[in-house]
Residue, then its C-alpha position, 0 to 999 in steps of 0.5 A: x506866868x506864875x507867881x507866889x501870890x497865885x499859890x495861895x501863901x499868907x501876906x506875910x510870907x508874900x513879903x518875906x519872898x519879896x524882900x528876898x528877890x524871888x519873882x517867880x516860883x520854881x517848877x518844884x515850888x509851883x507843883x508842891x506849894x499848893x498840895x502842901x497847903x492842904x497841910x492834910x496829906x503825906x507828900x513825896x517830891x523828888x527834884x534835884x538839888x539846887x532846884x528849891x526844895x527849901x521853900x517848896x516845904x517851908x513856906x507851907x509849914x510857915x504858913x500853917x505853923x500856929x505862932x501863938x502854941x510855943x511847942x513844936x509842931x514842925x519837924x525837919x531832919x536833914x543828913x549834915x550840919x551845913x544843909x541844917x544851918x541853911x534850911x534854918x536860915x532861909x526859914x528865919x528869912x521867910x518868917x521875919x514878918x510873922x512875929x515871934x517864929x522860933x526856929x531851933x538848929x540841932x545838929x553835932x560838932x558844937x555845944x549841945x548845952x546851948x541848943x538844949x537852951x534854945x529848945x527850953x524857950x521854945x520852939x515851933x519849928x525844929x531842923x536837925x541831923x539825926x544823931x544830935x536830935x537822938x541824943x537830946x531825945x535820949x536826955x527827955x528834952x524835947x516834947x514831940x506831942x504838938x508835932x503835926x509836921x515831919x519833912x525828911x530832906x535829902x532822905x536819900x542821902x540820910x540813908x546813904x550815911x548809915x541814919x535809917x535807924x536813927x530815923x525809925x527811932x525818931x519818927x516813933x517818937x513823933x505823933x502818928x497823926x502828924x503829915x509826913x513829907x519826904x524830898x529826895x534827889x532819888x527814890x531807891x528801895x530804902x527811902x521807898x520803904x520809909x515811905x510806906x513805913x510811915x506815909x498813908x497814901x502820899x502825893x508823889x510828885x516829880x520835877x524833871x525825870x528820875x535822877x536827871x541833871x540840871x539842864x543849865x548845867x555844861x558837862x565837859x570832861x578831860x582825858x590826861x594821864x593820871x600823873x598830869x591830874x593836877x597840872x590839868x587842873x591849875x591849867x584849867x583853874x588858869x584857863x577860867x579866870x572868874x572861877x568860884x568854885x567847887x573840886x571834889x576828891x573821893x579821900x578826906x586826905x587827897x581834899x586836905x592835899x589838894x588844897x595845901x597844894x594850890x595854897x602853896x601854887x599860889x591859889x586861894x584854897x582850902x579844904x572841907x572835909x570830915x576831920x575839921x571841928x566845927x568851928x574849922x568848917x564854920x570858918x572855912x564856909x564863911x571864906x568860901x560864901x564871902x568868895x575870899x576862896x577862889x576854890x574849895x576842895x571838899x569830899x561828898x558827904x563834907x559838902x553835903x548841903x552846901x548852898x552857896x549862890x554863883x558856883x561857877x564849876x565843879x570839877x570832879x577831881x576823881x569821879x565818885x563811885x556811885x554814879x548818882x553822886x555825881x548828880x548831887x556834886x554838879x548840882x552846887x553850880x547852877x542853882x537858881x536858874x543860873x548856868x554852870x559847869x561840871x568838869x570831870x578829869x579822867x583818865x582813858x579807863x574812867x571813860x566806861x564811866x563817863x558813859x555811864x553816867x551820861x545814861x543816868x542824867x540824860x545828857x551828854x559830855x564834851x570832850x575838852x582840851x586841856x587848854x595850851x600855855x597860849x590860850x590860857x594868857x590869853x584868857x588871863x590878859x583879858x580878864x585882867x584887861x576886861x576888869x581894869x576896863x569896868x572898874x569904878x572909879x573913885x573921882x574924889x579919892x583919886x583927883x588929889x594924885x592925878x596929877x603926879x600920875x600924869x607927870x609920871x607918864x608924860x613921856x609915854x604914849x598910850x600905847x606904851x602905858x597899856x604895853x607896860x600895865x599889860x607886862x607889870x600884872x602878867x609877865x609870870x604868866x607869860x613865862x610860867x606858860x612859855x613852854x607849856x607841854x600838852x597835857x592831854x593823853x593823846x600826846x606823848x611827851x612828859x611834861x615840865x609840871x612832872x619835872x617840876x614835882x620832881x626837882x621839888x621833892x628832891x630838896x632836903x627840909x629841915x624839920x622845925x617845931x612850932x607852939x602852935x596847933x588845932x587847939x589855936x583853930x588852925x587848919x594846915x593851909x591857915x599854918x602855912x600862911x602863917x609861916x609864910x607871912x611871918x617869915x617873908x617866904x613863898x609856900x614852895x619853901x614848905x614841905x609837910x605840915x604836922x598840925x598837933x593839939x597845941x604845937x605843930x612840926x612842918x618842913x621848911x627847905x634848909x636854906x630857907x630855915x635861919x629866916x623862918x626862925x629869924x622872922x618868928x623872934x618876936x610874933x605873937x598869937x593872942x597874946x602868947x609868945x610863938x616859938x619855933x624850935x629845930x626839931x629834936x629828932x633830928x628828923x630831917x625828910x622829902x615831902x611826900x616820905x612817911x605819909x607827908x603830902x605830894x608837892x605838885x609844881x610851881x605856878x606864878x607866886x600871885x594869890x587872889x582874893x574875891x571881888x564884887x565885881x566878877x574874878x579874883x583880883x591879883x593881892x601880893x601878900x597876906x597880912x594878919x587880921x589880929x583876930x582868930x588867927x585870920x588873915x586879910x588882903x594887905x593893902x598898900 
């Protein structure tokens, strides 16, 4: 077997990998590290995402990198701000036994003063998107003279997004001399032609074959009509109880519906997309890689770089137009060697689709069920059962009640508490799913979930105003917890959310609307007075009118939270954190 000593790295890098838990280096690593360390030669690696490119180029360039010359000699440019926060991360990770390595981010959304305060102390190793490193190039500052190397990463994509020019005009401003590397997923005419443009001669290297899968990754697809779209997906969301994962969506409008809509079914969801500030995306990232989300609803170019361990799936909402799209959106789950799974729900004309993108991975798909109201409480009683099973137990916190507990259930047989734990956690289960249609498409009856939509689009809303808006870093669904929260009302009570600057309108159903004000008397949000108020146009709409959501049916009123152990355990409410308007489990 290969390992990261045979390579040829440094000690001190040898240490960091070590410490990281690394035992033994990927296919691309293996291949790549050791014609990188020549440090002499231009180099092309195509491998897929997922499969290690990150320290397949920066242990080299950390290995190379003259710690004691405080200029720039590394130069990394990658498509979005997520990716470039995580390449420098995991190069701050590699150099901790190196001694002083700064490693600079650049990249758009955030104060551009407090990067150009970073370059000013010096910088060896600079990671940045290109149209933030064009505009500090424009300013004159930063000094590209000592830069001897230049990584291009995701270069395929960088072009998709429209930077080949901003590329060109970066990489002219480089030294010619320097060794250029490029990494891609694929190699169309484009990043072939930056290829020639600025490599002499380069080691092309392959990792699996040309815009092929992950060979640990499970491809399954779902037929349904197309109104059934979403209630196959919660059903299939039901169906995977220890579910951490990703849902694509082609739209950033149908990312920011489908995650207010699982909001209000009672799922732990948000949505990533291209209309947030940064500051709304740290936030929801952060949520997400802590696994307080259970699912994060994203459009390609918005999850673009996301490198979150343990994604268990991807479901691919709408299927992307460019078939090589759907390798980059498979590829959040199985990274690492681990296993994972890419869902696709179509409709009958999407099969042509299917197809064809079962010839450009090489693999197959499984037709799949959507799974019956039956099969799916079975998943989530044993899941529940399963953790209650290998849950630990605190002997020292718990040993003072005992005996009341036993007391309590003296008069109950074993079989009566487990019959009676078992209902308690999973009788909205059981009735939610007591009648559940069948959603695939060879079937011909309209199912409850339509139904239910539609009783729910037909309730008349009150129109309310909120002080409140995006300048408060509020996203939609952090409005509609809030609301929820301090009102004491389900999601399913709220229609549309018109989130503004600094105050907001949504829609709440009529007879809920004296307790939404009743509960806002007295709140608070960072020390300022919240005030809720009828809308004075009067306006009073269905959700899903004038642009407004859809609604898309009701589910068991449970939210859950991540856990360290495996799934999502079952909270009843949220309660405010008191900080950044964040919320936390309530406990007790």
């Amino acid at each position: 077997m290969t390992t990261f000593e045979s390579l040829g790295l440094q000690e001190n890098l040898l240490k960091a990998v070590t410490d990281l838990g690394f035992v033994s280096p990927t296919p691309i690593q293996e291949k790549a590290i050791p014609v990188l360390l020549g440090g002499d030669r231009d180099f092309v690696g195509l491998a897929q995402t997922g499969t290690g490119k990150t320290a397949a180029f920066g242990l080299p360039l950390l290995h190379q990198l003259d710690t004691k010359v405080r200029n720039v000699q590394g130069l990394i440019l990658c498509p979005t701000r997520e990716l470039c926060l995580q390449i420098t991360n995991d190069l701050k990770n590699f150099s901790k036994y190196l001694g002083d390595v700064n490693i600079v981010a650049v990249y758009g959304g955030t104060s551009i003063g407090m990067q150009l305060r970073d370059l000013k102390r010096g910088a060896h190793i600079v990671v940045a998107t290109p149209g933030r490193l064009l505009d500090i190039i424009e300013r004159g500052a930063i000094n590209f003279d000592n830069v001897r190397y230049a990584v291009l990463d995701e270069a395929d994509e960088m072009l998709n997004m429209g930077f080949q020019e901003d590329i060109n005009s970066i990489l002219s401003n480089t030294p010619e001399e320097k060794t250029t590397w490029l990494f891609s997923a694929t190699m169309p005419t484009e990043v072939r032609r930056i290829a020639q443009k600025y490599m002499e001669d380069p080691f092309e290297l392959t990792v699996g074959g040309k815009n092929t899968g992950n060979a640990n990754i499970e491809h399954e697809y779902y037929v349904v009509r197309p109104r059934d779209k979403y209630a196959a997906l919660k059903r299939i969301v039901d169906y995977n109880p220890d579910i951490f994962g990703i849902i694509f969506t082609r739209t950033k409008i149908e990312s920011q519906e489908i995650a207010e809509s699982l909001i209000k079914d009672g799922y732990n969801a948000d949505a990533l997309h291209g209309d947030l500030t940064q500051q709304q995306r740290d936030k929801v990232m952060k949520r997400f890689r802590e696994k307080n989300l259970q699912v994060l609803v994203a459009t390609d170019v918005a999850a673009r770089g996301i490198d979150v361990d343990n994604v268990t799936h991807v479901i691919n909402y709408e299927l992307p137009d460019d078939v090589e799209n759907y390798t980059h959106r498979s590829g959040r789950t199985a990274r690492a060697g681990r296993s994972g799974v890419s869902i696709a729900i179509v409709s009958g004309r999407d099969i042509g689709k299917i197809r064809q993108i079962e010839r450009v991975i090489g693999k197959k798909f499984e037709k799949a069920e959507v799974p019956d109201g039956f099969a799916v409480c079975e998943k989530q009683l044993f899941a529940l059962v399963h953790r209650v099973h290998n849950v630990t137990v605190n002997e020292e916190q718990i040993d003072p009640y005992l005996t009341r507990i036993y007391e309590e259930f003296a008069d109950l047989s074993k079989e009566d508490i487990i019959r009676r734990f078992a209902s308690l956690e999973f009788n909205e289960f059981l009735e939610y799913y007591q009648d559940a249609p069948d959603l695939n498409v060879k079937e011909g009856p309209r199912g409850s979930d339509e139904h239910s939509m539609t009783r729910r689009n037909s309730g008349k809303f009150t129109r309310l105003f909120i002080n409140l808006g995006s300048v408060d870093n509020f996203t939609r669904g952090d409005m509609l917890r809030f609301i929820c929260d301090n009102a004491g009302i389900r999601g399913n009570k709220i229609g549309r959310i018109d989130l503004k600057g600094v105050y907001s309108f949504f829609e709440v159903e009529n007879d809920a609307a004296p307790q939404v004000q009743s509960g806002f008397k007295q709140v608070e949000h960072n020390g300022r007075s919240v005030r809720i108020e009828t809308s004075q146009d009067g306006d009073k709409r269905k959700p899903g009118g004038g642009g407004g959501y859809r609604s898309y049916g009701d589910r068991p009123k449970k939210t859950w939270s991540g856990s360290e152990d495996g799934g999502f355990r079952p909270r009843r409410e949220y309660s405010k954190s008191g900080s950044g308007g964040g919320f936390r489990p309530k406990r007790g």
